[in-house]
C-alpha positions as CSV (number, residue, x, y, z in Angstrom):
1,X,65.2,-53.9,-53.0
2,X,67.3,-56.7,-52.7
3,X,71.3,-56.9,-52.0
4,X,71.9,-57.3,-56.1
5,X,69.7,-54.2,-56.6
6,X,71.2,-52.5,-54.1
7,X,74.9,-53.4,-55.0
8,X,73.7,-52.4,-59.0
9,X,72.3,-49.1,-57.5
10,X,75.5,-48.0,-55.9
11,X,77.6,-49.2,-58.4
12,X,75.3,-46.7,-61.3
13,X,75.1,-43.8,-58.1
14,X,79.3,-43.9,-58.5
15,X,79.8,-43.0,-62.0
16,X,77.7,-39.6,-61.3
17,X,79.0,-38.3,-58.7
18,X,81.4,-35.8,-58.5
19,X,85.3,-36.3,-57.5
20,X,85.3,-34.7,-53.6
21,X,82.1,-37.0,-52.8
22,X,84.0,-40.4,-54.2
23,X,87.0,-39.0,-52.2
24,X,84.8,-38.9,-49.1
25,X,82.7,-41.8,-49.6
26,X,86.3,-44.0,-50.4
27,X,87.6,-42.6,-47.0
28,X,84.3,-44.0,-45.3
29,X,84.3,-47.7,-46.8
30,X,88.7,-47.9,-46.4
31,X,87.7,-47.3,-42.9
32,X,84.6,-49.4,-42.4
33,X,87.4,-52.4,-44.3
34,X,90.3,-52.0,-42.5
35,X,88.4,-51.8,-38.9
36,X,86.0,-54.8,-39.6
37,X,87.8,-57.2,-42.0
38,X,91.0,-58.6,-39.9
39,X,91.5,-62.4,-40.9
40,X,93.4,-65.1,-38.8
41,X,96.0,-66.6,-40.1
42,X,94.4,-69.8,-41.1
43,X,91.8,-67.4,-42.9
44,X,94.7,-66.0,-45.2
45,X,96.3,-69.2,-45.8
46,X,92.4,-70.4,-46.8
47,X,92.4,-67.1,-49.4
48,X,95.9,-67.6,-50.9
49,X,95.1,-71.1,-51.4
50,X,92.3,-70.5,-53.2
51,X,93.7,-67.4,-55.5
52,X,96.6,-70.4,-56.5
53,X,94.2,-72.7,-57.6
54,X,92.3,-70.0,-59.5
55,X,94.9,-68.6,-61.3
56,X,96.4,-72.7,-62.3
57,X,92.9,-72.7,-63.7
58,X,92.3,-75.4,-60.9
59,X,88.5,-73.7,-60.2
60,X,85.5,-72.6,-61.8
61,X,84.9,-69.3,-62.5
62,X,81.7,-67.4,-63.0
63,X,81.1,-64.0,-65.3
64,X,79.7,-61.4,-63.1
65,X,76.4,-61.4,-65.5
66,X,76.2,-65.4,-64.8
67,X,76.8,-64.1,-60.7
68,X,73.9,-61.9,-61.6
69,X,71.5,-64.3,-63.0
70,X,71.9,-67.0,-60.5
71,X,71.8,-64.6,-57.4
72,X,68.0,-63.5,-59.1
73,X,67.0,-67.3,-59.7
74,X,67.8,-67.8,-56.1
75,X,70.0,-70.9,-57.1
C-alpha cells in the first residue's frame, strides 16, 4: 500500500469510528505535531510568504482529486 492508499485508508477508518477512539487517536497525533514539527524562523517567514501569495491568487492551486491523480501517475 502506498502513502495515497494509506492516507485514503485512514481518512475512510475516521468517519467509523466512535467519539472516545477519535478523542484518543487526536490526543496521539496533537502530540506526535507539536513534539516533532518546531520551524525556525526563516521556516515561518518561508510559510506566511507563501499562504500571502496564495490567497492574492499569486500561485497555483491544485484540487485534492488532481493531488490524487498526479501522486498515482508518479508525475
Amino acid at each position: 500500500m502506498n502513502t495515497v492508499e494509506k492516507r485514503d485508508y485512514i481518512h475512510n477508518f475516521l468517519y467509523r469510528v466512535d467519539d472516545k477512539s477519535i478523542d484518543d487517536m487526536f490526543k496521539k497525533i496533537q502530540t506526535l505535531v507539536e513534539k516533532d514539527i518546531a520551524l525556525t524562523l526563516a521556516q515561518e517567514e518561508e510559510v506566511e510568504k507563501r499562504v500571502m501569495r496564495h490567497k492574492n491568487g499569486e500561485s497555483k492551486s491544485y484540487s485534492w482529486s488532481d493531488v490524487k491523480n498526479r501522486a498515482k501517475a508518479g508525475s
